[in-house]
C-alpha positions in Angstrom: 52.5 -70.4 41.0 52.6 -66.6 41.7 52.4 -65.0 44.9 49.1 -63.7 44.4 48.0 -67.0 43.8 50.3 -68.2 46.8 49.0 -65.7 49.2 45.3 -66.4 48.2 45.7 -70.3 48.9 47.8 -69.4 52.2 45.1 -67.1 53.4 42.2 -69.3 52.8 44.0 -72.6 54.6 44.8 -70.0 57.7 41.0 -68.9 57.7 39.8 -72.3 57.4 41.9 -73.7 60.1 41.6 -71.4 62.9 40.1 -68.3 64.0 41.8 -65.0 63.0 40.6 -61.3 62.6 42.9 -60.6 59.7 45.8 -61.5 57.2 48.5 -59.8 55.5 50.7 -61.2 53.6 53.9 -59.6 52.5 56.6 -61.3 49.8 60.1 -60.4 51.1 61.4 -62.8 48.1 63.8 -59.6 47.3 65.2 -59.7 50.1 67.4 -63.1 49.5 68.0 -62.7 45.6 71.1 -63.1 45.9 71.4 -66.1 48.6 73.5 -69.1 47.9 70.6 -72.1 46.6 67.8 -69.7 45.9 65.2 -71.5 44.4 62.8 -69.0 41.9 60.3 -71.3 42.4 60.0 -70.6 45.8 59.0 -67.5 48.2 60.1 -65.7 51.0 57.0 -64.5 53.0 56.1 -62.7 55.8 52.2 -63.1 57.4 50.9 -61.5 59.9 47.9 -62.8 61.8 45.5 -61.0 63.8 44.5 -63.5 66.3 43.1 -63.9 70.1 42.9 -67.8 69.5 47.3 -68.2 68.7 47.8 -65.2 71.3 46.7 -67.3 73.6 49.1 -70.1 73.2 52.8 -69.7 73.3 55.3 -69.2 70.2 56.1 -72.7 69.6 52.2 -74.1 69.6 50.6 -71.3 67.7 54.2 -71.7 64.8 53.1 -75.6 64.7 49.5 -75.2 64.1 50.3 -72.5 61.0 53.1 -74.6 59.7 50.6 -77.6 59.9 48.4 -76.0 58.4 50.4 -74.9 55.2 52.7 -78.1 55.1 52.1 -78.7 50.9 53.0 -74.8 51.0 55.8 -74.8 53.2 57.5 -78.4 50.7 56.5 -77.1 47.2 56.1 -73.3 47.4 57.7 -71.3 50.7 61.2 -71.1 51.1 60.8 -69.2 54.4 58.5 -67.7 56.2 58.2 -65.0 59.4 55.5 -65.4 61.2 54.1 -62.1 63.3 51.3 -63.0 65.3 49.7 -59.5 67.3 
């Protein structure tokens, strides 16, 4: 998988699964290179979510319900992720 394709399925999952005015998606993957046990197959991303639904919740609810929601991502395909909610 690329992270074109990675972005698209991430997007989609985030759409389906809660309310949101918009999506980027950003791959910081360069950023950690050179990091002790980086994995090629997996990404570093950073997604930022226009929301009023997760602003309404605290940090710790609204980081469950997106890492619920891109579980398979987060095991197979996402090595770490920053999440910017605004």
């Amino acid at each position: 998988m690329d992270i074109n394709q990675l972005s698209e399925i991430v997007k989609k999952k985030i759409k389906k699964g809660i309310k949101v005015q918009k999506i980027i998606i950003e791959d910081k993957t360069y950023l950690h290179l050179n990091h002790d046990g980086h994995d090629k197959k997996k990404f570093h991303v950073k997604i930022s979510i226009e929301s009023n639904y997760l602003n309404k919740m605290d940090r710790i609810k609204r980081t469950k319900i997106i890492y619920n929601l891109l579980n398979n991502e987060l095991k197979n395909y996402i090595h770490s992720i920053q999440l910017n909610i605004i």
